[in-house]
N, C-alpha and C positions, 0 to 999 in steps of 0.2 A: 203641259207635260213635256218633259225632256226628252226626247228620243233616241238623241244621240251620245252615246257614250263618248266622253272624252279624256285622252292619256295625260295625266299630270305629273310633272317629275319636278321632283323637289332637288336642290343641290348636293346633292352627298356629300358627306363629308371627306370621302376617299378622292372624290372628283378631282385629276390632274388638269382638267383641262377647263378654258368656260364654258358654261352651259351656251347650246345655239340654241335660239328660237325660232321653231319652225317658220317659213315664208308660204306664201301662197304660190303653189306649183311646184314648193318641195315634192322631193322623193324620198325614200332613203339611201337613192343612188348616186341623184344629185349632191346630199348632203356628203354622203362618204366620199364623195371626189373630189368635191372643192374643199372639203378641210381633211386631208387622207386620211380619212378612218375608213378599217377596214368594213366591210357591210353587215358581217357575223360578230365584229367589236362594238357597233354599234348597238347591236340587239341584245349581245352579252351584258353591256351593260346596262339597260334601261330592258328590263325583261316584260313593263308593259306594252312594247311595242309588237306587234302579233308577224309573224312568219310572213305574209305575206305583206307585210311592213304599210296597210292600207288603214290605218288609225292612227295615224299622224296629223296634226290641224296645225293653221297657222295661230301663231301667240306660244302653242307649247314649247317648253322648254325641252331638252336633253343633252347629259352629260354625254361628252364626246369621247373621253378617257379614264381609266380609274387604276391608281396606285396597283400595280400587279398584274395589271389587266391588261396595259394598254402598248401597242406593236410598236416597238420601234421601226421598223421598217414594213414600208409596206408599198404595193406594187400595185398602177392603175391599168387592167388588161385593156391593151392594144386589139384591133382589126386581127383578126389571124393568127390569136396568141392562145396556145394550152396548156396546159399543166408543166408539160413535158420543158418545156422552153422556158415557161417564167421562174420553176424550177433550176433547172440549168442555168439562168440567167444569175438568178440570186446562189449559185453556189450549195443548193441543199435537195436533199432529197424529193421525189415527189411524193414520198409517206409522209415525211417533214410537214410538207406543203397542205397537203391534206387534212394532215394534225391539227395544223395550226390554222384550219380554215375549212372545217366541214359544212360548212355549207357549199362545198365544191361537191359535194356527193364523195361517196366511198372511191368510185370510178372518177371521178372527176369530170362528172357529168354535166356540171353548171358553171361550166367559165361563162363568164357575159363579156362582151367589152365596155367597159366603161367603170368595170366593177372595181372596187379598193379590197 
């Protein structure tokens, strides 16, 4: 019997970018850092991978970008960096900032360092 469920992504057709293949000791933190996708771009686009981003395996594929989808700019948080600052940094609002990355919480509750 199979026990474990496993996420399989096909290549979209939309797909800007190439598909990565998950490694062994991926994250989804590691992967959004070393090729800058943002952490809420990567789950946007590949919607099988679950919130807590722990049903990832090595061999799987996922698209890293998608036509419409995908952040031109994007910012990896620093030691000691918040909303308030990387906002400011990038020149836009912290509602902007929010918008365009809720998974920061309403409050901007979840900076991490490391995050894209």
């Amino acid at each position: 019997f199979n026990l474990v469920s496993t996420v399989t992504a096909s290549n979209p057709p939309d797909c800007d970018r190439p598909l990565y293949e998950v490694q062994s000791g991926d994250t989804c933190d590691s992967i959004c850092s070393n090729h800058l996708v943002s952490n809420y771009q990567l789950r946007l686009v590949n919607p099988e991978i679950n919130e807590a981003c722990n049903n990832i395996f090595p061999g799987e594929k996922f698209c890293l970008g998608r036509k419409g989808q995908d952040c031109t700019d994007v910012h990896k948080v620093g030691p000691g960096e918040n909303c308030w600052k990387i906002a400011h940094d990038a020149g836009i609002s912290i509602e902007l900032l929010v918008k365009n990355n809720p998974n920061l919480g309403e409050d901007c509750q979840f900076v991490r360092p490391k995050e894209v």
